[in-house]
N, CA and C of each residue as an Amber inpcrd file, in Angstrom:
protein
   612
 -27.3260000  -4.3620000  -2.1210000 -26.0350000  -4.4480000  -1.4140000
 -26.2780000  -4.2750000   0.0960000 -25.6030000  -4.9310000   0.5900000
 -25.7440000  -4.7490000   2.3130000 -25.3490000  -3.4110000   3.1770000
 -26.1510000  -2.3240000   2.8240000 -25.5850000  -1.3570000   3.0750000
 -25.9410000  -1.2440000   5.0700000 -27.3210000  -1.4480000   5.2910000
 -27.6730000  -1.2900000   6.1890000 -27.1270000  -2.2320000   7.1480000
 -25.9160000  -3.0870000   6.9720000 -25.3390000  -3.6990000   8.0930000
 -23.8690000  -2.9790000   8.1240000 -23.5480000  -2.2330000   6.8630000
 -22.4270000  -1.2390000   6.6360000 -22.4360000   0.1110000   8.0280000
 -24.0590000   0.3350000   7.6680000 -24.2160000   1.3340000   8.3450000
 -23.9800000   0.9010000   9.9040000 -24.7370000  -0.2480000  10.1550000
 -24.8110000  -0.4470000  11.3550000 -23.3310000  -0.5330000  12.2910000
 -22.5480000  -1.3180000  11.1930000 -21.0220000  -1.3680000  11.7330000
 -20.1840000  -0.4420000  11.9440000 -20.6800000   1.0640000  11.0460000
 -19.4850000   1.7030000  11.2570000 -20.1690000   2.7440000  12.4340000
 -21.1870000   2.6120000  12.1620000 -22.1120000   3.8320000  13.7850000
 -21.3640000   2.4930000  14.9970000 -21.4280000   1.3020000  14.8140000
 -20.8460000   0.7470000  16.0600000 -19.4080000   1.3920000  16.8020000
 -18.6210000   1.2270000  15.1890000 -17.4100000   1.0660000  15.6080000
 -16.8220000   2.9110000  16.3140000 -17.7120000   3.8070000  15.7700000
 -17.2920000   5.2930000  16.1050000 -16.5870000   5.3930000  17.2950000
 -16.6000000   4.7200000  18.5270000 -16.1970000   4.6920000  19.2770000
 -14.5830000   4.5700000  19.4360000 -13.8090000   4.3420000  18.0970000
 -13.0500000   3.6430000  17.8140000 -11.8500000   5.0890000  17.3510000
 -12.7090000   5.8750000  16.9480000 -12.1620000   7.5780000  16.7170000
 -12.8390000   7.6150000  14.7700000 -12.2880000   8.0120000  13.9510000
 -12.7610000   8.4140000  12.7470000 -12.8090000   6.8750000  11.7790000
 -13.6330000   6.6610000  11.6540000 -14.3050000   5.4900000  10.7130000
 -14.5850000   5.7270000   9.5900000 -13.9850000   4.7980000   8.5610000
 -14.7370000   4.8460000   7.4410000 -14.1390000   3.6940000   6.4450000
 -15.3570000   3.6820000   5.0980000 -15.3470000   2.6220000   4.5290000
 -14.7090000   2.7110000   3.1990000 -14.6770000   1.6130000   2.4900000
 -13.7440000   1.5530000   1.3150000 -14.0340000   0.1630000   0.3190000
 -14.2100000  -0.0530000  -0.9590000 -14.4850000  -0.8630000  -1.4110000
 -13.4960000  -1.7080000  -1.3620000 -13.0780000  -3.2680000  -0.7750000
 -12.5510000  -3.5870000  -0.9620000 -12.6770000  -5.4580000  -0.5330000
 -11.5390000  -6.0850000  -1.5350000 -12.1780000  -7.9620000  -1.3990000
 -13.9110000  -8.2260000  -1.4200000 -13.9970000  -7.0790000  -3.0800000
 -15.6210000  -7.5230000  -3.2320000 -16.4560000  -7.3740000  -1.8990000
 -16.2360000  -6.1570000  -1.4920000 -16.8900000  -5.7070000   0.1050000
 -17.0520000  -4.4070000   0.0440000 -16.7190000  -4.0860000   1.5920000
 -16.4500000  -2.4700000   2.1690000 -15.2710000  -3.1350000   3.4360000
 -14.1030000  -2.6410000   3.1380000 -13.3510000  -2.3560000   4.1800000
 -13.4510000  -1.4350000   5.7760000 -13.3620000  -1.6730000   6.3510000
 -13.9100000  -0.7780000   7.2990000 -12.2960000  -0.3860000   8.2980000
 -12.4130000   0.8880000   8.0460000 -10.9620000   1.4890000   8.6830000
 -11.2590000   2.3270000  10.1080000 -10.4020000   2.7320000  10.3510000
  -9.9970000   3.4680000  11.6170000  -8.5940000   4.2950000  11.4660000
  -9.2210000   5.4560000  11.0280000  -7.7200000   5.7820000  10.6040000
  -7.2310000   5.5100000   9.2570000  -6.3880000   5.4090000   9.1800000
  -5.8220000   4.6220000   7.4610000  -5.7900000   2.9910000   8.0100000
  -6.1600000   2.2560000   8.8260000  -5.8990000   0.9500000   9.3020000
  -7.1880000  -0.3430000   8.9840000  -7.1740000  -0.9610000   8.5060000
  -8.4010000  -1.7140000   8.0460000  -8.4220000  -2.9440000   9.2930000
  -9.6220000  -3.3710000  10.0050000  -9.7400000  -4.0180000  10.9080000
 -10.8010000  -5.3640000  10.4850000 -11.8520000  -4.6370000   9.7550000
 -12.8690000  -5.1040000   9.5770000 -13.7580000  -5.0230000   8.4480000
 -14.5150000  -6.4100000   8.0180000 -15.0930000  -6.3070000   6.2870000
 -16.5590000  -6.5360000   6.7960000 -17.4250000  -5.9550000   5.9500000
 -18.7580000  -6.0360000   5.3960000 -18.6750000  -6.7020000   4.1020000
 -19.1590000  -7.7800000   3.9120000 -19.4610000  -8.6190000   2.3460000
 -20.4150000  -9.1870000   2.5840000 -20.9350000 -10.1360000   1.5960000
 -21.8900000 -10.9940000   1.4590000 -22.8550000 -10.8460000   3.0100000
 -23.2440000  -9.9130000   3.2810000 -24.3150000  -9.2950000   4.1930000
 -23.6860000 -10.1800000   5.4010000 -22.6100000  -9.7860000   5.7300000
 -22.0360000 -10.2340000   7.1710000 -20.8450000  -9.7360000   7.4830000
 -20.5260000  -9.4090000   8.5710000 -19.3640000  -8.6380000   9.7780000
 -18.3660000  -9.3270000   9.5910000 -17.4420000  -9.1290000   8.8890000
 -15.9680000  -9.7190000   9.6570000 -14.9620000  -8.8880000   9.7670000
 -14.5570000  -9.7430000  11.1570000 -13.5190000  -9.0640000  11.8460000
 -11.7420000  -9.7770000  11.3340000 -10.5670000  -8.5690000  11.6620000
  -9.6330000  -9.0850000  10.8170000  -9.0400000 -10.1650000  12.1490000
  -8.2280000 -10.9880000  11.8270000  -7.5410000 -11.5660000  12.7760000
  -6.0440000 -11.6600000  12.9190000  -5.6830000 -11.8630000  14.2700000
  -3.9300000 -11.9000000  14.1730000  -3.4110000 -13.3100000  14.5460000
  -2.6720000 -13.4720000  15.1030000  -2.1740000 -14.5480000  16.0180000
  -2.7920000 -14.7980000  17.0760000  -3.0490000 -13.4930000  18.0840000
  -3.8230000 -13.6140000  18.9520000  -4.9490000 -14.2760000  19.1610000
  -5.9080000 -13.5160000  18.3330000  -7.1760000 -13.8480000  18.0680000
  -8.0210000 -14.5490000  17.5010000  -6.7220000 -15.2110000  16.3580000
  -7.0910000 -16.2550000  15.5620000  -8.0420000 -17.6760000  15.7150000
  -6.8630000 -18.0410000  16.7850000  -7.2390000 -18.9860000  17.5120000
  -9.0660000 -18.9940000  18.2020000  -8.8600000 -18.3240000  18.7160000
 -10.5420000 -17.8380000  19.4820000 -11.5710000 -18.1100000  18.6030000
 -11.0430000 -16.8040000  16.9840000 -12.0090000 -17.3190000  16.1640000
 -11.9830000 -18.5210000  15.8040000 -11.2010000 -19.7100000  15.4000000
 -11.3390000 -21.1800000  14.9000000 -12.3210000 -21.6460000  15.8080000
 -12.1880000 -21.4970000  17.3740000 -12.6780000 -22.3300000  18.2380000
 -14.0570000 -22.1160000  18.0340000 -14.3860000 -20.6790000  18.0840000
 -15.5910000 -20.0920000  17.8430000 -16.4310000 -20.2760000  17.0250000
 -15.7660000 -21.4140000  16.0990000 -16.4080000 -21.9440000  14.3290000
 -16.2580000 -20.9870000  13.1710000 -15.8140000 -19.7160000  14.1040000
 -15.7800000 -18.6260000  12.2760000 -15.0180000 -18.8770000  11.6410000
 -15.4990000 -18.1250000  10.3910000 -14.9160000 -19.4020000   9.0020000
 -13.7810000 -17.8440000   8.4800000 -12.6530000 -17.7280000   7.5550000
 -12.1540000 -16.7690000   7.2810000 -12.9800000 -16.5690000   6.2880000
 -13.3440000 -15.3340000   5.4350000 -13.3040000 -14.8800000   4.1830000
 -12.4370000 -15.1070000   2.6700000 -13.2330000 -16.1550000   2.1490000
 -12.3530000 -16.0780000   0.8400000 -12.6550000 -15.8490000  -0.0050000
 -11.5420000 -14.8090000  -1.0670000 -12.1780000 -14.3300000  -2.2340000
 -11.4010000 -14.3520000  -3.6190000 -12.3650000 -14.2280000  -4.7360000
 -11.2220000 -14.9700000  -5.9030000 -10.5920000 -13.7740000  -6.3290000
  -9.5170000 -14.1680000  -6.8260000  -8.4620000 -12.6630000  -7.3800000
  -7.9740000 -13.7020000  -8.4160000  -8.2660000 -12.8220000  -9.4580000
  -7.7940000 -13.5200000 -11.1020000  -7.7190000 -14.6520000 -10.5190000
  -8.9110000 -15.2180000 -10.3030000  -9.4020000 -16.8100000 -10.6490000
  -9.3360000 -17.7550000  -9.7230000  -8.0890000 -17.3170000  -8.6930000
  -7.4510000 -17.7070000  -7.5030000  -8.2220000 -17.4170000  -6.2080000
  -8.8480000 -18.4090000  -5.3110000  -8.8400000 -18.2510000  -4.2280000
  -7.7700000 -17.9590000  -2.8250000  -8.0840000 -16.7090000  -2.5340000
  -7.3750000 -15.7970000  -1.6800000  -8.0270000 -15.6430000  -0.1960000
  -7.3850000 -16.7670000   0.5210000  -8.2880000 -16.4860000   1.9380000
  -7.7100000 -15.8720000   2.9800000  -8.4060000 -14.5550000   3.1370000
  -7.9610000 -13.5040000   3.7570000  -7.9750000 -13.2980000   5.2500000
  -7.4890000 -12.4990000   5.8620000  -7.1660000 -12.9640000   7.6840000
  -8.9630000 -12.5350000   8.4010000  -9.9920000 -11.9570000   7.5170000
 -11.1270000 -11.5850000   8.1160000 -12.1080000 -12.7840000   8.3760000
 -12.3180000 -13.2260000   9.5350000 -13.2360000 -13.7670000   9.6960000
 -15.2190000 -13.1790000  10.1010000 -16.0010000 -14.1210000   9.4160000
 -17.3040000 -13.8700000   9.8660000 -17.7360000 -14.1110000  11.1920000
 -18.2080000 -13.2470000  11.8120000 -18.8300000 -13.1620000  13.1500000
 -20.0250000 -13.9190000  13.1410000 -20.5420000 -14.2150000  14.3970000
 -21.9780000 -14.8910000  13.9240000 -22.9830000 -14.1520000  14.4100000
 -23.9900000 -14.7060000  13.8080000 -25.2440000 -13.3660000  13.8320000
 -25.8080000 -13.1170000  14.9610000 -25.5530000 -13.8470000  15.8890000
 -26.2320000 -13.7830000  17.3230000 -24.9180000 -12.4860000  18.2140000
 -24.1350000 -12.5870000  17.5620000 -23.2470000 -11.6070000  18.3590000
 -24.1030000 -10.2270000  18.3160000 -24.6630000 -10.1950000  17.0720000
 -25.5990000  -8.4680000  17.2270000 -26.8430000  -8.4270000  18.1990000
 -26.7560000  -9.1640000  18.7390000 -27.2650000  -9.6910000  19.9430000
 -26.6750000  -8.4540000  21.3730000 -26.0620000  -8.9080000  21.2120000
 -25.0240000  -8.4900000  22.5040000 -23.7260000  -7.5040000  21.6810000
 -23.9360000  -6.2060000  21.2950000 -22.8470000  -5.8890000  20.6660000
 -21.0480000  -5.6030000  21.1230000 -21.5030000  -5.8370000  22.6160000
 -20.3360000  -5.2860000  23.6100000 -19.2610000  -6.6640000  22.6890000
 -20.1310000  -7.6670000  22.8990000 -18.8440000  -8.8760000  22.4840000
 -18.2090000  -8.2690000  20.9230000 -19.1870000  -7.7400000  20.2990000
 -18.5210000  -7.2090000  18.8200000 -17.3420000  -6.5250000  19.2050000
 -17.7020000  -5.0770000  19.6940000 -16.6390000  -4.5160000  20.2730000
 -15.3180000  -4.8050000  20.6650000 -15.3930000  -5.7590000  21.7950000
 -14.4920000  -6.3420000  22.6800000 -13.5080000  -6.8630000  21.2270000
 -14.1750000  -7.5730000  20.3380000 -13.4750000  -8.7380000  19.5560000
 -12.5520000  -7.4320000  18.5050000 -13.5190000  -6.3740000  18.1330000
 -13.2160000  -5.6410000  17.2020000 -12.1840000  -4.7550000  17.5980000
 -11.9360000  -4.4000000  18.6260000 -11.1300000  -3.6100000  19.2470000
  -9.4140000  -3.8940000  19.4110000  -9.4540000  -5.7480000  19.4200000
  -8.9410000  -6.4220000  19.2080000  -7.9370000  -6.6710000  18.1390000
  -9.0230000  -6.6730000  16.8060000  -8.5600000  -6.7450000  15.4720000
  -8.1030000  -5.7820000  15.1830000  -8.4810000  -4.2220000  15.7280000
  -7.9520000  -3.1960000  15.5010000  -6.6760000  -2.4780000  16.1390000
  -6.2100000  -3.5050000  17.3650000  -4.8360000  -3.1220000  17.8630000
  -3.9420000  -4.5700000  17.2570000  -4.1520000  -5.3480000  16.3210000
  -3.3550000  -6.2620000  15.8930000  -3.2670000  -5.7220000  14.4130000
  -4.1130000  -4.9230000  13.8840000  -4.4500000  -4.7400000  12.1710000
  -3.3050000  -3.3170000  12.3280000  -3.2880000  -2.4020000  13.2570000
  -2.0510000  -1.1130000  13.8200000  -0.9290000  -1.9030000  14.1850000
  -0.6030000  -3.0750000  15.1310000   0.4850000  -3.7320000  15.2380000
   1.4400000  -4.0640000  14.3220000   0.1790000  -5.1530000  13.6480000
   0.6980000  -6.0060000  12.1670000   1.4360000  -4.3700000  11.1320000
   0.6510000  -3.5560000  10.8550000   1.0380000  -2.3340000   9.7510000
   2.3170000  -1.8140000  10.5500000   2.9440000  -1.5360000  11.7340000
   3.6320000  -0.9170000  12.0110000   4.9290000  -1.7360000  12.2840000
   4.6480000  -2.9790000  12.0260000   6.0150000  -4.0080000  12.2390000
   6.2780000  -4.1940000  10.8320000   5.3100000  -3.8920000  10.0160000
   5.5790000  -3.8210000   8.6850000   6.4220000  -2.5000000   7.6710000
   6.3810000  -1.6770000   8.4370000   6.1970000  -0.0910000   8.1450000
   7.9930000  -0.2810000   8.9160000   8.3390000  -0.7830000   9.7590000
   9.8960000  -0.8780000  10.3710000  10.4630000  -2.0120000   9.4630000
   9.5250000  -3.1760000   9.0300000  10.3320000  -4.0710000   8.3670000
  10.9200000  -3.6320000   6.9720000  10.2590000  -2.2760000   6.3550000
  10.6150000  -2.8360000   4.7470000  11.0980000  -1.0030000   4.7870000
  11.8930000  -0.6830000   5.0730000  12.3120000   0.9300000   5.0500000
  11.8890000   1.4170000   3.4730000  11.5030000   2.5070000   3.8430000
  10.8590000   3.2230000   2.3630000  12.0850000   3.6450000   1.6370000
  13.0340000   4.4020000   2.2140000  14.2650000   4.9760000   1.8220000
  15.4160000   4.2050000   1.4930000  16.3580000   4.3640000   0.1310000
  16.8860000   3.4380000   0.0690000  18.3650000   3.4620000   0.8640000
  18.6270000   5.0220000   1.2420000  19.8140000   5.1970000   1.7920000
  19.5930000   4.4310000   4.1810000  18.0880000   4.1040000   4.1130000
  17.8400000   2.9330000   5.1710000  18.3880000   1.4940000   5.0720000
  18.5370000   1.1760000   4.2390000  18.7910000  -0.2250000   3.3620000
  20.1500000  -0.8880000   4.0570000  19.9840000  -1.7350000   4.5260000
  21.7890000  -2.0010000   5.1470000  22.9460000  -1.6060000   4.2350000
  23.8820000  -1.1930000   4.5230000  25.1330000  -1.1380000   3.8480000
  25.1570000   0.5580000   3.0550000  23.7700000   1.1690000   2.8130000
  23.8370000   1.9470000   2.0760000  23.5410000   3.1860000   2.3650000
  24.1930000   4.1810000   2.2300000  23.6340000   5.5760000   2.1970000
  23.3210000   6.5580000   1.8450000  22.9570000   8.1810000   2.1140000
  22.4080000   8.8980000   1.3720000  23.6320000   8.9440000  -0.3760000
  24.7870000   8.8350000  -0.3320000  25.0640000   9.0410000  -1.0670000
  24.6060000   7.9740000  -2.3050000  24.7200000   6.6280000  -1.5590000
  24.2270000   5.8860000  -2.5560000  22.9450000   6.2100000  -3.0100000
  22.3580000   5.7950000  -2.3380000  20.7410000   6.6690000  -2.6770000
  20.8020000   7.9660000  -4.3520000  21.9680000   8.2800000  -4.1970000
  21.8470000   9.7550000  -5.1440000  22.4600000   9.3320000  -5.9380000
  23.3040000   8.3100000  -6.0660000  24.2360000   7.5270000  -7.1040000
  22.7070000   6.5700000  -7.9890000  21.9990000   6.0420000  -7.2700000
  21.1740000   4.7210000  -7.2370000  20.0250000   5.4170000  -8.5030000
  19.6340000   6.7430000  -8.0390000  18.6150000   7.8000000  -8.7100000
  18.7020000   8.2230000  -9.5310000  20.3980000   8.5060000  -9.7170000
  21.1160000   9.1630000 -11.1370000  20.7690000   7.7090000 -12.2710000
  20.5250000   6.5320000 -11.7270000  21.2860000   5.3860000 -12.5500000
  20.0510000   4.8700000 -12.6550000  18.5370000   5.8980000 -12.4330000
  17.0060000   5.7700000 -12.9330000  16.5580000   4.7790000 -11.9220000
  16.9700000   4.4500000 -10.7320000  16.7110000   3.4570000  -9.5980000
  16.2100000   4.4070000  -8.1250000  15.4490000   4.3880000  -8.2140000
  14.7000000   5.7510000  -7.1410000  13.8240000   5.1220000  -6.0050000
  13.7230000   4.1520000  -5.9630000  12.7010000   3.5490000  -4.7550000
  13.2280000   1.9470000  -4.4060000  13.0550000   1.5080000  -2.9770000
  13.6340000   0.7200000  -2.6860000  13.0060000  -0.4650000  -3.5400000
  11.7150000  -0.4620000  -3.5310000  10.7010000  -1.6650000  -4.8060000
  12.0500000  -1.8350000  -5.7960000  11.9360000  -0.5140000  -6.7310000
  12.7830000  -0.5900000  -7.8180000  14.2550000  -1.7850000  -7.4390000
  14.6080000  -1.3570000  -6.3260000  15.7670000  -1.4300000  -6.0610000
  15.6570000  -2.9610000  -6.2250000  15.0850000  -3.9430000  -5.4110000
  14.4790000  -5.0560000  -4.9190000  14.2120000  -5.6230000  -6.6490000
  13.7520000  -4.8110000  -7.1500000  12.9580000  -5.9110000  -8.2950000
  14.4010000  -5.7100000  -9.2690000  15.3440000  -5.3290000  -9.9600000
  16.5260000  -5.4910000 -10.3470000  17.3000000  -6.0200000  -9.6290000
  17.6140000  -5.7800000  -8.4830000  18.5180000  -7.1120000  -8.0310000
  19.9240000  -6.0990000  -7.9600000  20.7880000  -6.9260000  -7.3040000
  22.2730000  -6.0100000  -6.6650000  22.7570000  -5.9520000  -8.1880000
  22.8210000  -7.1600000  -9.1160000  23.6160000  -6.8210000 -10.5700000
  23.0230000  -5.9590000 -11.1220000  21.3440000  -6.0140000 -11.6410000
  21.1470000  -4.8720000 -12.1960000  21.0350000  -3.7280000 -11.9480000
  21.4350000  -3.2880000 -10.7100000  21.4440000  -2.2060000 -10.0350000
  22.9790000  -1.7410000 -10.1910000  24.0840000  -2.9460000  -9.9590000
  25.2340000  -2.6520000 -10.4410000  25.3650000  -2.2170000 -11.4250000
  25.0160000  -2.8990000 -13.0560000  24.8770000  -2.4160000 -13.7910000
  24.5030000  -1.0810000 -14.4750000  23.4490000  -0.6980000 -13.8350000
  22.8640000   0.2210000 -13.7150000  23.9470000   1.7950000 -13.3040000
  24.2300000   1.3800000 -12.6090000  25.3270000   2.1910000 -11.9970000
  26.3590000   2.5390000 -12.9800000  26.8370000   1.0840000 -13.3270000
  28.1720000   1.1340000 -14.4910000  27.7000000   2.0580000 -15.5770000
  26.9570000   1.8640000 -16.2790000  26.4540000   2.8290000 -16.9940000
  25.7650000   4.2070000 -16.9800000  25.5680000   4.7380000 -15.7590000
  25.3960000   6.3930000 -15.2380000  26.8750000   6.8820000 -14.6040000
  27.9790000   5.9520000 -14.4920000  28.6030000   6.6610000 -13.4130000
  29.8240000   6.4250000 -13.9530000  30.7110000   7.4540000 -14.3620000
  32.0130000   7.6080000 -15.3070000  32.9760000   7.2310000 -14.1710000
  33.1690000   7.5010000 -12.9230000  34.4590000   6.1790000 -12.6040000
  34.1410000   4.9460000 -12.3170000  35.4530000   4.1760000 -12.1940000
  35.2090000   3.1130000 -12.4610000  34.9260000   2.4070000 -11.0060000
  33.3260000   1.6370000 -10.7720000  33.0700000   1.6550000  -9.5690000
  33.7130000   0.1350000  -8.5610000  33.9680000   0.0920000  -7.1370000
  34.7110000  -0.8520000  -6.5620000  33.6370000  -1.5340000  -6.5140000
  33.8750000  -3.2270000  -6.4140000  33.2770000  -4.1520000  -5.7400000
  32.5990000  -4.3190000  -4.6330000  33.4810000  -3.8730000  -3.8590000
  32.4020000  -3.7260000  -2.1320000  31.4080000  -3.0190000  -2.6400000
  31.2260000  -1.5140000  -3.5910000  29.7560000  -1.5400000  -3.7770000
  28.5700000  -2.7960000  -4.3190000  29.0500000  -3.6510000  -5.1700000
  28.3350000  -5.3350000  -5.6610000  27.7210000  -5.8300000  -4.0240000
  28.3470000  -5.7830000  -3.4290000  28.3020000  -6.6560000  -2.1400000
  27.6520000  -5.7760000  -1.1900000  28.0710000  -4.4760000  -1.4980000
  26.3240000  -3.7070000  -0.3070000  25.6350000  -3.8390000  -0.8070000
  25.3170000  -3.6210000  -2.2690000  24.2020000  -3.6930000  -2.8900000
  23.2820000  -5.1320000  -3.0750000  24.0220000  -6.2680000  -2.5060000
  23.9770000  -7.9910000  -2.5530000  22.9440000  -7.7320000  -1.1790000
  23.8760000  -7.0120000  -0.0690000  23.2440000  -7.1310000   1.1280000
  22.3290000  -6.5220000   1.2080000  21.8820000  -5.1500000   0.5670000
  20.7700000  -4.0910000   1.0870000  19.7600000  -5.4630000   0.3480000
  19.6380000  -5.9240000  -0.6360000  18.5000000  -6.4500000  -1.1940000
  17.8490000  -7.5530000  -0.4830000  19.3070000  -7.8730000   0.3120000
  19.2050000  -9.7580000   1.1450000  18.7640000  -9.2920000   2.1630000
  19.4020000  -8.2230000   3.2050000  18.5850000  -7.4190000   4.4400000
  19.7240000  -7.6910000   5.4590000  21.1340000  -8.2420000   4.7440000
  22.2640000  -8.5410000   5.7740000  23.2860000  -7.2530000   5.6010000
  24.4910000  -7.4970000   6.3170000  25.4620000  -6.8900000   6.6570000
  26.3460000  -7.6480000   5.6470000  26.9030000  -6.5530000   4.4220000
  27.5760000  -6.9920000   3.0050000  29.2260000  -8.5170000   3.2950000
  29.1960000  -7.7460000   4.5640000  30.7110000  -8.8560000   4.9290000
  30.5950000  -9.9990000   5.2530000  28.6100000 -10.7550000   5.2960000
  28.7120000 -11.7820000   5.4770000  28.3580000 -12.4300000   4.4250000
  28.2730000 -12.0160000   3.0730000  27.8800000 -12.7130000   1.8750000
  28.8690000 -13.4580000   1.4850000  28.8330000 -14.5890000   1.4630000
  29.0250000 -15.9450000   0.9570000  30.3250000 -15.7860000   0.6170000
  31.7260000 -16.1990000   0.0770000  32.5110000 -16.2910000  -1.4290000
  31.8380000 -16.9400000  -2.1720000  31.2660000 -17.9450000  -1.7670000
  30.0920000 -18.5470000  -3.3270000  29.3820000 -18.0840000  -3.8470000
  28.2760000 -16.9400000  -2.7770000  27.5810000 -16.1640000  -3.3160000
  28.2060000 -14.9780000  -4.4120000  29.6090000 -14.1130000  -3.6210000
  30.5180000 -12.9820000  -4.3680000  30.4300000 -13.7230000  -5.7130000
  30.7900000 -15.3290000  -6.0370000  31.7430000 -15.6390000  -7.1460000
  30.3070000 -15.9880000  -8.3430000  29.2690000 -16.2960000  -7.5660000
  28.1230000 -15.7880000  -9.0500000  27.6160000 -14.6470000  -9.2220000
  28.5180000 -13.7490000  -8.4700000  27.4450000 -12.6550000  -8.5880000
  28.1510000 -12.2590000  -9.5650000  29.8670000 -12.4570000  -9.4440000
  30.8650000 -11.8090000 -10.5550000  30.7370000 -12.6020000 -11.3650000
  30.1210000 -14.3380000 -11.7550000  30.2480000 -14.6250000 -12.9820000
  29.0430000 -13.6020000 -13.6700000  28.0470000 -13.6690000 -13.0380000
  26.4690000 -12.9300000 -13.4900000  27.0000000 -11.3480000 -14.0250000
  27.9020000 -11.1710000 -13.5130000  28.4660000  -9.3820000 -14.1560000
  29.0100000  -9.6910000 -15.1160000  29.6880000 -10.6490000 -15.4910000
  31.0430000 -10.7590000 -16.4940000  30.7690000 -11.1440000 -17.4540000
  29.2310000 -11.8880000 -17.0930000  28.5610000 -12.8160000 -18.5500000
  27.8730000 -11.6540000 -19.9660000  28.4490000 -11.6720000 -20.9230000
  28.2350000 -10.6030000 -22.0100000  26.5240000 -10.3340000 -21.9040000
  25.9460000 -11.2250000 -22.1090000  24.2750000 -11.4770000 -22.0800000
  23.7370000 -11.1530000 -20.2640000  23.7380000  -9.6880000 -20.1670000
  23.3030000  -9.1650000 -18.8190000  22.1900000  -9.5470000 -18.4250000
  22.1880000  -9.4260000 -16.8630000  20.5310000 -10.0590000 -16.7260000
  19.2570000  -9.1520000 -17.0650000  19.2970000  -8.0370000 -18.3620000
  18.2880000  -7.9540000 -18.2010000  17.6220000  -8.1090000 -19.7620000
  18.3400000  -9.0220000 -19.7490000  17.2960000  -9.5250000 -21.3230000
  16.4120000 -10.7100000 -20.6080000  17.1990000 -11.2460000 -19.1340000
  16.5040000 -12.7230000 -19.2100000  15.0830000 -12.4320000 -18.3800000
């Protein structure tokens, strides 16, 4: 296994604050922090890429990293460096330093895009959240993978009064990522045939 170019990369990157590695895409991931920038595989350096940098690498001829996942080729944002760069490691650096304020960028626009909490969720709040938990729905995933009906549903059956509609329609919006008052009447009128239909959605 390519350990000794493992080694070499992460004594490079120290400079970078606490380094370390991780098995990962049939490799070693190479972090900074909890943040992955950069892969060691098939006995070669790659660095991750963004928008920025992307470009540079195409021009540069580096090729991305692709790897199979159940059977499927998966080509991932790390590109291979070329071997003459260990040549001159400052250019590693420069490039890597790079990947590592776009690989913190990319995670933290991600980390604002998808709120962990469900009482974050448009339309909804802590109370819902405690309504949502009672009714075995505890994480926004959960929330997302049932859907506003089965979550309605869900509800109907933990919660002895009888609940209003505008909750259907926050719960339409927290999942869509809008503000509940702009959902459709076309959209409202399948969501109420989809409630009303005896055969709920979660046999299908």
């Amino acid at each position: 296994m390519d350990k000794p170019l493992l080694k070499d990369s992460i004594r490079l990157f120290e400079k970078f604050g606490q380094i370390k590695s991780r098995s990962m895409f049939g490799g070693f991931g190479i972090f900074a922090g909890e943040t992955m920038f950069a892969l060691v595989v098939n006995d070669k350096l790659h660095l991750r890429a963004n928008a920025k940098n992307e470009e540079a690498f195409k021009q540069a001829g580096l090729k991305p990293y692709v790897y199979q996942k159940r059977g499927f080729p998966v080509v991932t944002k790390h590109y291979a460096i070329p071997d003459n760069w260990w040549d001159n490691t400052a250019i590693i650096l420069e490039h890597a330093e790079r990947s590592l304020n776009a690989a913190q960028a990319d995670k933290e626009k991600k980390m604002q895009a998808s709120p962990n909490r469900i009482k974050d969720l448009p339309n909804l709040r802590l109370a819902n959240e405690r309504m949502l938990k009672k009714a075995g729905i505890s994480s926004v995933d959960q929330l997302f993978e049932v859907g506003a009906i089965g979550a309605f549903q869900a509800l109907q059956e933990s919660h002895h009064e009888s609940l209003s509609l505008d909750l259907l329609w926050a719960l339409e919006g927290a999942v869509s990522g809008k503000h509940w008052s702009v959902i459709t009447p076309q959209r409202r009128n399948e969501l109420l045939s989809k409630l009303e239909s005896p055969v709920s959605s979660a046999h299908h």
